[in-house]
C-alpha positions in Angstrom: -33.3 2.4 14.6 -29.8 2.6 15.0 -27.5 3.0 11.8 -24.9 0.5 10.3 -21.5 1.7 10.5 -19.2 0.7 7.9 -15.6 -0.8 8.4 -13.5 0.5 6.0 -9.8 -0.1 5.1 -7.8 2.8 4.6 -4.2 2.4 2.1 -1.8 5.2 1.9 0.4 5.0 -0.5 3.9 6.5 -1.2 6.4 6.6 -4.3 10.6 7.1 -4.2 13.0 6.5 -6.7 15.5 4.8 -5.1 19.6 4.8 -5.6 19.4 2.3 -8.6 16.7 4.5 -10.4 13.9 1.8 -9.9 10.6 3.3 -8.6 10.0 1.8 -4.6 6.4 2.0 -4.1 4.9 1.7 -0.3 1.8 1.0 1.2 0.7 1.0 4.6 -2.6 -0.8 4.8 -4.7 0.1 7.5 -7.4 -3.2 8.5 -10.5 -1.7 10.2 -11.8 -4.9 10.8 -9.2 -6.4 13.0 -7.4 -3.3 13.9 -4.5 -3.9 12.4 -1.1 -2.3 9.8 0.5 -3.7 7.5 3.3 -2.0 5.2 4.8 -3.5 2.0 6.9 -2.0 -0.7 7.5 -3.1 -4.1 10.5 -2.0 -6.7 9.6 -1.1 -10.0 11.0 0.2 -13.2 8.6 3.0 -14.4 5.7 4.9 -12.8 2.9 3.2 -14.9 4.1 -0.2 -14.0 4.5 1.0 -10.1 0.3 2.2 -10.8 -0.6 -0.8 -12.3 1.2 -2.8 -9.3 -0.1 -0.7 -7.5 -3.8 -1.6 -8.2 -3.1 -5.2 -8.1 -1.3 -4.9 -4.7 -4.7 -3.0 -3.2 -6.8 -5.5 -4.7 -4.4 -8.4 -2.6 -4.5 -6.9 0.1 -8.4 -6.4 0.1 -8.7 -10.0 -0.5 -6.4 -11.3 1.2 -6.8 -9.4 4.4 -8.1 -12.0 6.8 -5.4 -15.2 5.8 -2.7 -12.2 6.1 -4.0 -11.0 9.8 -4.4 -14.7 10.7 -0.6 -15.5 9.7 0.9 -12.3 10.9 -0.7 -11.6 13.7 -2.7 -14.2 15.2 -0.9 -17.3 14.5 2.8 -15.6 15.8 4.3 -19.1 16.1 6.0 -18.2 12.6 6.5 -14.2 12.0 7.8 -14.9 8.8 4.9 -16.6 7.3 3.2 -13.4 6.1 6.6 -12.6 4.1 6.5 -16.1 2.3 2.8 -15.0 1.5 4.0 -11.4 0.2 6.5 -12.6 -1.6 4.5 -14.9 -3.7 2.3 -11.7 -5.1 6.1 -10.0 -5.4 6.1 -7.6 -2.7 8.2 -7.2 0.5 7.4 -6.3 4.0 8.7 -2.3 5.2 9.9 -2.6 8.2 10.9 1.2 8.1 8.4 2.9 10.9 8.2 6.1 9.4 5.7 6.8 6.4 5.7 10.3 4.3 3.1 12.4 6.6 1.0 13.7 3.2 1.0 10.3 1.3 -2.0 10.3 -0.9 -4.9 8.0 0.3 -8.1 5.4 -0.4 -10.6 4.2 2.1 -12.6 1.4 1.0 -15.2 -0.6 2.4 -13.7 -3.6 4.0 -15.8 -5.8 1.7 -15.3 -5.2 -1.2 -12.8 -4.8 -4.0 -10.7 -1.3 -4.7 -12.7 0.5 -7.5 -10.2 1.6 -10.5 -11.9 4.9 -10.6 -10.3 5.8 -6.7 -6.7 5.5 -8.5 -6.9 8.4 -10.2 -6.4 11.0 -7.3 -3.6 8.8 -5.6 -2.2 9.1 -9.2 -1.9 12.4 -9.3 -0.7 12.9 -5.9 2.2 10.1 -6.8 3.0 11.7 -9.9 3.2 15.4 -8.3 5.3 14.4 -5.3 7.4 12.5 -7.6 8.2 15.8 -9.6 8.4 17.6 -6.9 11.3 15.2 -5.3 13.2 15.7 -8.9 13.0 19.7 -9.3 14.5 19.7 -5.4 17.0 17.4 -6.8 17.5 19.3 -10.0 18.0 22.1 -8.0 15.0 24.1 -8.9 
C-alpha cells in the first residue's frame, strides 16, 4: 500500500522597522501544490498589530491560493491583477529578491486553515530578531 504524501505550504515570515518607524512585515509564501512563491509585505504601526495581520494574511493566502496562482501566474495576460487582489486584503507585492536567510517559519497542510497555536514560535522568533536589530542599533 503505498502512503499519501501531503502537500504542504510553507510561509516564512520576516519583520523590519522601516525609516518612518512603522513595522514592515514580509512573507514569502511557498505553494506546494502548484509549485509556486509569492512575497507580500504589509506596513504596520506596532508589533501586536503586524501578528495579528500577520495571522489574517496566512489565513488569505491559505484560502486564497488557487484564484491568486490562477491570476498571477496562469492567466499572465494581466501581471498586475494579483496586486489589485492583494491590495484589497491591504497588502503589497515584494518585489525585493532577497529574504532574511533565518526568517522564522510554518508549514501547513495545503488544505487547511493556519492553526493560531503555530504563531507562537514565529512570534518569538519576530520578536527576538526584532531586539536583536535594535541593541545593534543601540550600539550594544
Amino acid at each position: 500500500m503505498r502512503a499519501r504524501t501531503e502537500v504542504r505550504n510553507e510561509y516564512r515570515c520576516s519583520i523590519e522597522m522601516n525609516q518612518n518607524g512603522k513595522y514592515c512585515v514580509r512573507v514569502r509564501a511557498g505553494f506546494a501544490r502548484n509549485q509556486w512563491n509569492l512575497s507580500v509585505y504589509f506596513l504596520v504601526s506596532t508589533f501586536d498589530r503586524g501578528i495579528k495581520k500577520l495571522e489574517s494574511t496566512l489565513q488569505f493566502l491559505q484560502k486564497s491560493e488557487e484564484r491568486l496562482w490562477f491570476w498571477g501566474v496562469d492567466r499572465t495576460d494581466d501581471p498586475n491583477l494579483t496586486a489589485e487582489l492583494l491590495r484589497e486584503e491591504g497588502l503589497e507585492l515584494d518585489r525585493r529578491t532577497e529574504f532574511p536567510e533565518r526568517a522564522p517559519g510554518i508549514e501547513v497542510s495545503a488544505e487547511r486553515p493556519v492553526p493560531a497555536f503555530a504563531l507562537a514560535p514565529v512570534r518569538r522568533n519576530l520578536a527576538e530578531s526584532l531586539n536583536q536589530v535594535r541593541a545593534v542599533a543601540a550600539g550594544d
